[in-house]
KEROVEX-487401 format. One line per 10 residues: number of its first residue (from 1); their letters; for each residue x, y, z of C-alpha. Coordinates in Angstrom, 1 decimal. Each point is the difference from the previous one (the first is absolute). Layout:
BEGIN
NUM	a	X Y Z | ... $
This chain:
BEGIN
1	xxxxxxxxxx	25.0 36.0 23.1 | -3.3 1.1 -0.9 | 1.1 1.4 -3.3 | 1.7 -3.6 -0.8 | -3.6 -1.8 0.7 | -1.6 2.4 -2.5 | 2.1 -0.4 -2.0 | -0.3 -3.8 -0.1 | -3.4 -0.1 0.2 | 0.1 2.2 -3.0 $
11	xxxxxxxxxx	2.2 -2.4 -1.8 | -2.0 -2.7 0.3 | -3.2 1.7 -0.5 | 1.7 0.9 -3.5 | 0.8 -3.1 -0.6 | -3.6 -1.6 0.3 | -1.3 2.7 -2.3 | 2.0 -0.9 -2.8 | -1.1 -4.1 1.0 | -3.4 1.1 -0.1 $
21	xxxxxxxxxx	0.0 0.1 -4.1 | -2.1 -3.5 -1.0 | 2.8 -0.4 -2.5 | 2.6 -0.4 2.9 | -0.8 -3.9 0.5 | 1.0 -0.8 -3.4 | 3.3 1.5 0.6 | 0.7 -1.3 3.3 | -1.0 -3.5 -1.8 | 2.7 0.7 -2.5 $
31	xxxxxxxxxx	2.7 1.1 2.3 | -1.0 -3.4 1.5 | 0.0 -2.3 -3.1 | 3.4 1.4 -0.7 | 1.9 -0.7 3.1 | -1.3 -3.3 -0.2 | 0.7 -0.4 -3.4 | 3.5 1.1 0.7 | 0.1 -2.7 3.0 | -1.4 -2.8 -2.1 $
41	xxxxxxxxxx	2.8 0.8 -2.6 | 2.9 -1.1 2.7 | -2.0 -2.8 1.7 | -2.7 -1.1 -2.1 | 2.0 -3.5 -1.1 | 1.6 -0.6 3.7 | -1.2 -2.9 1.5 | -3.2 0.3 2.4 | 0.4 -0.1 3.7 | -2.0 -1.4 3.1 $
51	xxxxxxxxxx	-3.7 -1.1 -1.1 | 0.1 1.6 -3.4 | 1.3 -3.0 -1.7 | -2.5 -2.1 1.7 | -2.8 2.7 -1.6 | 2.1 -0.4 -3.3 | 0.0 -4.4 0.4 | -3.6 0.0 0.5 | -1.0 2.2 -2.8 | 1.7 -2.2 -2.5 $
61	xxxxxxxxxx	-1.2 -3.0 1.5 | -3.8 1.9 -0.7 | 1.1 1.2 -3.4 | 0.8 -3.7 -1.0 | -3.0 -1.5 1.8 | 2.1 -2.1 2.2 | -1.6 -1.5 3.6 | 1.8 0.8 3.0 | -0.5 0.6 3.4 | -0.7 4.2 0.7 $
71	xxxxxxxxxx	2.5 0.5 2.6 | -0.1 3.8 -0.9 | -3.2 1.9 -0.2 | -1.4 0.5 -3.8 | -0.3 3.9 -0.2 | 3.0 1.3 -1.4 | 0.7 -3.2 -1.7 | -3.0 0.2 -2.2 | 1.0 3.7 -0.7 | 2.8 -1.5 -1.3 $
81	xxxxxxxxxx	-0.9 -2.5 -1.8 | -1.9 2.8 -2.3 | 2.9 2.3 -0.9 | 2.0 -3.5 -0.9 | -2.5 -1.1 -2.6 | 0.3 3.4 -1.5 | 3.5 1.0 0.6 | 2.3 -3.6 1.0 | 1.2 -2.0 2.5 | 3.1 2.3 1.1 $
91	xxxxxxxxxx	1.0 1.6 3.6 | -0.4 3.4 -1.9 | -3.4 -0.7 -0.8 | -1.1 -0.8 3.3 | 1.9 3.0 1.5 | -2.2 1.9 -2.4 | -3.5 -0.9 0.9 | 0.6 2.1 3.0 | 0.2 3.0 -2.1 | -3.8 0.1 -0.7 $
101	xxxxxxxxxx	-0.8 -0.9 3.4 | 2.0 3.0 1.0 | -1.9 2.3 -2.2 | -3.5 -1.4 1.7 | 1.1 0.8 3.9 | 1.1 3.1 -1.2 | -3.2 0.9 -1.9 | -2.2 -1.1 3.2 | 2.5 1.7 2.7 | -1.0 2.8 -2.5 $
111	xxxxxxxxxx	-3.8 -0.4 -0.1 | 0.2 -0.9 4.1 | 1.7 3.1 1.0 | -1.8 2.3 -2.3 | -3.5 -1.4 1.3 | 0.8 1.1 3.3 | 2.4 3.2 -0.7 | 0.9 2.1 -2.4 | 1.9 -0.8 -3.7 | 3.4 1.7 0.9 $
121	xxxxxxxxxx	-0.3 -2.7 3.3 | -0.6 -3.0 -2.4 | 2.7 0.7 -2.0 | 2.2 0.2 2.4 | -0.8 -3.0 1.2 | 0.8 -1.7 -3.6 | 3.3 2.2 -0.4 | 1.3 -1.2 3.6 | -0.5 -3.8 -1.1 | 1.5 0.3 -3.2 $
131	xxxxxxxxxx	3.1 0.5 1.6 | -0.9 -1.5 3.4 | 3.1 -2.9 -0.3 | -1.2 -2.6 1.2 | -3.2 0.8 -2.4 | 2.3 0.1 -2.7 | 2.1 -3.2 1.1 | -3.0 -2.3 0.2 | -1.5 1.2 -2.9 | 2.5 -2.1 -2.1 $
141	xxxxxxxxxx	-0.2 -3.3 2.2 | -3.3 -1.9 -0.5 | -0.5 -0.9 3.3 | -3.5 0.9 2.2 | 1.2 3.6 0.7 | -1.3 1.7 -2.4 | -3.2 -1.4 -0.9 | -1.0 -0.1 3.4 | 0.7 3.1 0.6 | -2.2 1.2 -3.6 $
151	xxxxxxxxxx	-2.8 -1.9 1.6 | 0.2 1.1 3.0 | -0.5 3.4 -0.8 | -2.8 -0.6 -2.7 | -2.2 -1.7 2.5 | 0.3 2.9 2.5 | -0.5 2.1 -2.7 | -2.9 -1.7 -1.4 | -1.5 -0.8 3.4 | -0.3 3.4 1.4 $
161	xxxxxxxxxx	-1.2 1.3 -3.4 | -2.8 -2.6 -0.5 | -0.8 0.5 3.7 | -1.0 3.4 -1.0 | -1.0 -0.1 -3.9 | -1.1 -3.7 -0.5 | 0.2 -1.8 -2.9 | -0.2 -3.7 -1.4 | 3.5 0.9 -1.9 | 1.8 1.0 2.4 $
171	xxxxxxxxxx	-0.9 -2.6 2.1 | 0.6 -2.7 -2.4 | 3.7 1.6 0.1 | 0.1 0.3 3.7 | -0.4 -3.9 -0.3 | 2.5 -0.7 -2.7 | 2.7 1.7 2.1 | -1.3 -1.8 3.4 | 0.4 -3.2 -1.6 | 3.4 0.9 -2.3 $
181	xxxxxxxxxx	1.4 1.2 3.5 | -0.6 -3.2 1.3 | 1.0 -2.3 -3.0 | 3.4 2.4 0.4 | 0.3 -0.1 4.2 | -2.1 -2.8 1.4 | 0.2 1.9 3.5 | -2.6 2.5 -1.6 | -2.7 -2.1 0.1 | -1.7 1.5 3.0 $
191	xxxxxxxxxx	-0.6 3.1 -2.3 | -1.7 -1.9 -2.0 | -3.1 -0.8 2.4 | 0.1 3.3 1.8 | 1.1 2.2 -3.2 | -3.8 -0.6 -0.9 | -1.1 0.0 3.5 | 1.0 3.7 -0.2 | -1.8 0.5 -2.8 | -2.9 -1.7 1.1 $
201	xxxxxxxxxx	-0.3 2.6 3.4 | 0.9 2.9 -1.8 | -2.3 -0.4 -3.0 | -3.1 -2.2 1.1 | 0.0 -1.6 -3.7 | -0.1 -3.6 0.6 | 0.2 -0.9 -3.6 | 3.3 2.6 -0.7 | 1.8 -1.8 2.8 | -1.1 -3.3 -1.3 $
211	xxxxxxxxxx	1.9 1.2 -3.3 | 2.8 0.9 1.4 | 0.6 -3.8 2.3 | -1.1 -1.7 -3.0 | 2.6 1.9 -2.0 | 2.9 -0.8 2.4 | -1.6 -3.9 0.6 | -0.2 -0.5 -4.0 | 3.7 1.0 -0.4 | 1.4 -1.9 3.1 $
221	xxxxxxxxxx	-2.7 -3.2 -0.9 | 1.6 -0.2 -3.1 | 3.4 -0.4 0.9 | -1.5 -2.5 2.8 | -1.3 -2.3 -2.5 | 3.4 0.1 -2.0 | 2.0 -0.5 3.0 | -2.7 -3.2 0.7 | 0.5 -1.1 -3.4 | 3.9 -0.4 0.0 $
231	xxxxxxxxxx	0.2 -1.1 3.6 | -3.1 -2.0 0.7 | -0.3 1.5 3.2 | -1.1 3.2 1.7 | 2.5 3.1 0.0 | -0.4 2.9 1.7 | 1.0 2.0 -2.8 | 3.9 -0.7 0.7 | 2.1 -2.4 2.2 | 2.5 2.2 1.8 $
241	xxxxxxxxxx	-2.3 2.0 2.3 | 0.2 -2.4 2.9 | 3.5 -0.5 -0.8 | 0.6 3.2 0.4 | -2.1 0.2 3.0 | 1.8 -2.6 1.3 | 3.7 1.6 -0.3 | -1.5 2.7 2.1 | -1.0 -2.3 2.6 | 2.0 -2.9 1.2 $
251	xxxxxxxxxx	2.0 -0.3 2.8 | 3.1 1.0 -1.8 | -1.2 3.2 -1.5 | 2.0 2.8 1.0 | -1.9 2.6 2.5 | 0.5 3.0 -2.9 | 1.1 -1.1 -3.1 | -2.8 -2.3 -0.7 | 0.2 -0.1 -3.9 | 3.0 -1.6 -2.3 $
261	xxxxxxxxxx	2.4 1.4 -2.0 | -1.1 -1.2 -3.5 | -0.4 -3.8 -0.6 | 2.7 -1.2 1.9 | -1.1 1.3 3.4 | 2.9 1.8 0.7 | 0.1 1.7 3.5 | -1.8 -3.5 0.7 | 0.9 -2.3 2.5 | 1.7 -3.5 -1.0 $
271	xxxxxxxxxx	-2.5 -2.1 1.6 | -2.6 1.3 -1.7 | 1.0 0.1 -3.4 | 0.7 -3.6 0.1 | -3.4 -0.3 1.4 | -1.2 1.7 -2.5 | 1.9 -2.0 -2.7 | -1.2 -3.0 1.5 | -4.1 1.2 -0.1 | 0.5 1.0 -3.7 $
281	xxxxxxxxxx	1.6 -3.5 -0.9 | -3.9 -0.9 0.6 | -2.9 -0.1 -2.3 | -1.9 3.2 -0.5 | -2.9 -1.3 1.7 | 1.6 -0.3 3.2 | 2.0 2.8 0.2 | -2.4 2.1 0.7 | -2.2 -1.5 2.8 | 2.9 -0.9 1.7 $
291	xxxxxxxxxx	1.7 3.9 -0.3 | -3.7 1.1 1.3 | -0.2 -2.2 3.2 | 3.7 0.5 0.8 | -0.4 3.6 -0.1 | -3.1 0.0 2.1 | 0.7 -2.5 2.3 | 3.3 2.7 1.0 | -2.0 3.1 0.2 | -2.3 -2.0 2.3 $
301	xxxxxxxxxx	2.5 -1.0 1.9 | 1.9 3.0 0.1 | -2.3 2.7 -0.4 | 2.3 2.6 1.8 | 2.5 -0.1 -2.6 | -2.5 0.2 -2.7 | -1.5 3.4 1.2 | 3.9 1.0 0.4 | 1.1 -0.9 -3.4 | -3.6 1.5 -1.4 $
311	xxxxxxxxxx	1.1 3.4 1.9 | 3.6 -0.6 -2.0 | -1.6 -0.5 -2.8 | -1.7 2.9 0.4 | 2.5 2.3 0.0 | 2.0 -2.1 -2.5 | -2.5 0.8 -2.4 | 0.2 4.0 0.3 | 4.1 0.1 -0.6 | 1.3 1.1 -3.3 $
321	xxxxxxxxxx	1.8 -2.2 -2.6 | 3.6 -0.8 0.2 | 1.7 -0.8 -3.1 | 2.9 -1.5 -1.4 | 0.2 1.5 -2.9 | -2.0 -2.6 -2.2 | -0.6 -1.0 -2.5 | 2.4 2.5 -1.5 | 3.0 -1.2 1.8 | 0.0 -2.8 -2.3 $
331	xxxxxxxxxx	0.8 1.6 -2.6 | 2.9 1.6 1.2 | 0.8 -2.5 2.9 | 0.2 2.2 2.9 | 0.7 -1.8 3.0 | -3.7 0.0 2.0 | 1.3 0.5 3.6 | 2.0 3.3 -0.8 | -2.2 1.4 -3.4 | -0.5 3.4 -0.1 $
341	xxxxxxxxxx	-2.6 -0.7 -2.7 | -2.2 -1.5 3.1 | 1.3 2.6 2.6 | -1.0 2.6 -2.6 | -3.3 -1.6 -0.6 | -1.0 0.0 3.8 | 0.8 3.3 0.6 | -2.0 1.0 -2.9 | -3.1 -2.2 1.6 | 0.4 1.4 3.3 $
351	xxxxxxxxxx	-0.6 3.4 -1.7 | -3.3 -0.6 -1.6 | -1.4 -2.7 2.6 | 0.4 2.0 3.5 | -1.3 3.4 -1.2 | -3.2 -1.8 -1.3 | -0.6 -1.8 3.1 | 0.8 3.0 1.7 | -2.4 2.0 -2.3 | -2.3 -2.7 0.9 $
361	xxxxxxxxxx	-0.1 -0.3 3.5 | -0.2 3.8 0.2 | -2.9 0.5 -2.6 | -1.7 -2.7 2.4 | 0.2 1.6 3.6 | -1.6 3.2 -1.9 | -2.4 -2.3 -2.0 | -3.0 2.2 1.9 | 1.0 2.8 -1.9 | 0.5 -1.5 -3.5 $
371	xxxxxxxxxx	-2.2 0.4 -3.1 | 0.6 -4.3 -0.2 | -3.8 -1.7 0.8 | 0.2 -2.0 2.9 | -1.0 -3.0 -2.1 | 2.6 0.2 -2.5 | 2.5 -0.3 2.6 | -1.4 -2.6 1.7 | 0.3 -2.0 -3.4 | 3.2 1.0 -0.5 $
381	xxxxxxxxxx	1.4 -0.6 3.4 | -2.9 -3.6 0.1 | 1.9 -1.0 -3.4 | 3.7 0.4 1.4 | -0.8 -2.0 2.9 | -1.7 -2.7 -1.0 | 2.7 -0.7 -3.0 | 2.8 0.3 3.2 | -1.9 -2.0 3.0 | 1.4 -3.4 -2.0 $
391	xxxxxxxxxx	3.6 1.0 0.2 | -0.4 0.3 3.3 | -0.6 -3.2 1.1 | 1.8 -1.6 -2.9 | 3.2 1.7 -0.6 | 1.1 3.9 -0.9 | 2.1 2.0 -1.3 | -0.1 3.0 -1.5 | 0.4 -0.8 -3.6 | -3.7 -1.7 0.8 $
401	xxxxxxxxxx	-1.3 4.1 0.5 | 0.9 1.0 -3.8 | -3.7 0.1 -0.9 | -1.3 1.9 3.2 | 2.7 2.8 -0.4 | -1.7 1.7 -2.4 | -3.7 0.2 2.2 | 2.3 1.6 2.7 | 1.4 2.4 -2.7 | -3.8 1.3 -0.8 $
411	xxxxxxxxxx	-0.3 1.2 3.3 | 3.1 1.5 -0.3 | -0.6 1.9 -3.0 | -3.0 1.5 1.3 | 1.9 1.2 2.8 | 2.1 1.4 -1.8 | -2.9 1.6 -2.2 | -1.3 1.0 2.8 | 2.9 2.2 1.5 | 0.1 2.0 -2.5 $
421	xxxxxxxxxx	-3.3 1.1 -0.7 | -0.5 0.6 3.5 | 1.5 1.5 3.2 | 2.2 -1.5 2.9 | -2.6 0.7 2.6 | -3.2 -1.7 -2.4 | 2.2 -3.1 -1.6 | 1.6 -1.0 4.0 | -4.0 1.3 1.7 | -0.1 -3.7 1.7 $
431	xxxxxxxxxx	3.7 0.0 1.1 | -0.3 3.2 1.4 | -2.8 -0.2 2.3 | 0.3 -3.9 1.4 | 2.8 -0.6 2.0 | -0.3 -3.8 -0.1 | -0.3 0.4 -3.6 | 3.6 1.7 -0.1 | 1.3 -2.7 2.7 | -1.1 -3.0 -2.2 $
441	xxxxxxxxxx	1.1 1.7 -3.1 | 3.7 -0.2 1.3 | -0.8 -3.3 1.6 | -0.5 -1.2 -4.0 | 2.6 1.8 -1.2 | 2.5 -1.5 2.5 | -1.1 -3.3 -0.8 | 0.1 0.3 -3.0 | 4.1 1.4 -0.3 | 0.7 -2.7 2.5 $
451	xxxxxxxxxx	-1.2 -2.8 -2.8 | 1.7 1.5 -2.8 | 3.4 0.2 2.4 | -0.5 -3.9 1.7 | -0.8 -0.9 -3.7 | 3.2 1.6 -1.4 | 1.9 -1.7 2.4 | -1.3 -3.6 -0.7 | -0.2 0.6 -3.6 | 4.1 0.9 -0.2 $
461	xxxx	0.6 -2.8 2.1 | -2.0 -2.0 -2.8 | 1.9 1.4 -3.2 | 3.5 0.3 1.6 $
């Protein structure tokens, strides 16, 4: 037994010695670019699925300066809207403008990991998401995924590294991507004041952290005064946030699955989607005050089933994706319900998401013995839950953790780097002298196989 751990360790160690060469990124980048190249060639053309043609609509509707009312929040839109005045107005073409924005969360997963470990860590990290699945799905679907995710990781990135070696650059990008996160998810927006807040306590530079709000406020502003000019009244950013809000909290929301399947509400009860059919028949001004009071006036009145559907939502949100098999199986019509394509697909998720949280739950009951600076994981972990807290009082899933995986899988790589360059007895030092460390460490771990297990048996019940 001992023999077999050596030799593992040994493996690994290997391994991360021939990542540590600085040329390693490009060719994880590569193997990445190709097997999404590959992908794009048998879906590229298929049609777009859940809000992606909504994305798609409103991009068009920009590129041909039409007025309409932003039911969809302007991000990844806009990002659209470039790559079709250079490129066209096709489904391949949007599918492609993920491509790039694939390259730039790899690049700062890669810049992330390696300011806090070692190279062969960081591009690890890069070759694990090039061939994560669900990294490699979403990266041809222009939907929020993605760039959410890219941003996400360039503001921690930027944060912690301004917070330490301050400059008016790198704050002026640390407020491009707190205000391109919101423009892309409207639920970010509490980064957005205490992204800077941070800043401001960890720095003492007024005037840095002014460029950094003024940055994010510019970017969002302008989009304001757009959505002003078309509408002639006051959006907040998008329409569908206290819609959305809503579906998670009405008397008819289910006590788990809060969310709908796709635009039809599947999983939904009747009564409510003709309720909702019935709201939407109104103007766009109304809709939303009156989602908003409905919404509140319930949780107010219920307030015990909101904290039980938050704590569902909760746990929701850590499961792991279930798929069907799309978008491939429409190319070679394989019945959803039964596809091995999606069974195939979940497995391979499974594989890559519960040994990074894993990793990651471990690497933090040892924290005290890491090389990682307390601050950079309070920015990290800050970061996570502040993009998540919305979900859980809204509605959840866990396609909605895509961009937080990959903050999770940085502590799991430095684990992992930090196995083995030490020994047993230094890495687990915390664990082995706390027994109330060790009892809450299987308390987590419990908890968190019992979500992945009540999720998998919801989430069949959903696809079957």
């Amino acid at each position: 037994m001992f023999l077999r751990k050596c030799s593992v360790k040994l493996f690994v160690r290997n391994g991360l010695n021939r990542l540590a060469s600085d040329r390693q990124v490009y060719g994880s980048l590569g193997l990445g670019l190709i097997l999404r190249l590959v992908a794009l060639g048998v879906v590229g053309s298929l049609p777009l699925r859940n809000e992606a043609p909504g994305y798609f609509r409103m991009a068009l509707q920009l590129l041909h300066h039409e007025s309409f009312s932003p039911y969809w929040p302007p991000g990844v839109p806009y990002l659209l809207l470039g790559f079709q005045k250079l490129f066209g107005e096709s489904i391949l073409v949007a599918r492609a403008t993920m491509l790039p924005v694939y390259v730039g969360f790899s690049m700062a997963l890669y810049l992330m990991v390696k300011e806090v470990s070692t190279r062969g860590a960081a591009n690890l990290a890069v070759l694990i998401f090039a061939v994560y699945p669900p990294y490699v799905r979403f990266s041809l679907n222009p939907s929020t995924e993605y760039p959410a995710a890219a941003c996400l990781m360039a503001i921690v990135y930027l944060g912690v590294v301004n917070a330490r070696r301050p400059s008016f650059v790198r704050a002026a990008a640390l407020g491009f991507f707190l205000g391109a996160l919101a423009l892309i998810r409207s639920s970010s927006l509490l980064l957005v004041v205490l992204g800077p807040l941070y800043l401001l306590l960890k720095t003492r530079r007024i005037r840095m952290t002014l460029v950094t709000l003024g940055v994010s406020l510019i970017l969002i502003g302008s989009w304001e005064w757009k959505a002003c000019t078309m509408t002639g009244r006051f959006v907040m950013i998008n329409e569908s946030s206290w819609e959305d809000f809503y579906f998670g909290n009405n008397p008819l929301t289910p006590l788990y699955r809060t969310w709908p399947e796709g635009l039809a509400e599947v999983g939904f009860p009747d009564e409510l989607k003709k309720t909702l059919r019935e709201v939407r028949s109104r103007l766009p001004e109304e809709r939303e005050p009156w989602y908003r009071a409905m919404a509140l006036r319930y949780i107010a009145s219920r307030p015990d089933l909101f904290l039980l559907r938050t704590f569902n939502r909760f746990r929701a949100y850590f499961g792991f994706p279930i798929h069907v098999g799309e978008p491939v199986i429409q190319r070679f019509h394989v019945s959803q319900a039964r596809s091995l394509i999606g069974l195939g697909l979940t497995l391979l998720d499974a594989c890559f998401y519960w040994p990074i949280m894993t990793l990651a739950i471990l690497f933090l009951f040892n924290f005290p013995n890491s090389i990682l600076k307390t601050d950079y994981l309070v920015a990290m972990l800050g970061t996570a839950l502040l993009y998540a807290m919305p979900y859980w009082v809204s509605m959840s899933q866990p396609r909605y953790n895509f961009p937080v995986v990959p903050l999770f899988a940085v502590l799991a790589v430095l684990f992992i780097d930090s196995w083995v360059e030490r020994s047993r007895a230094e890495v687990f030092e915390p664990l082995l002298h706390s027994v109330k460390r060790k009892r809450a460490l299987l308390f987590v771990l419990a908890f968190f196989v019992y979500i992945q297990i009540e999720w998998l048996l919801v989430g069949y019940r959903i696809i079957r």
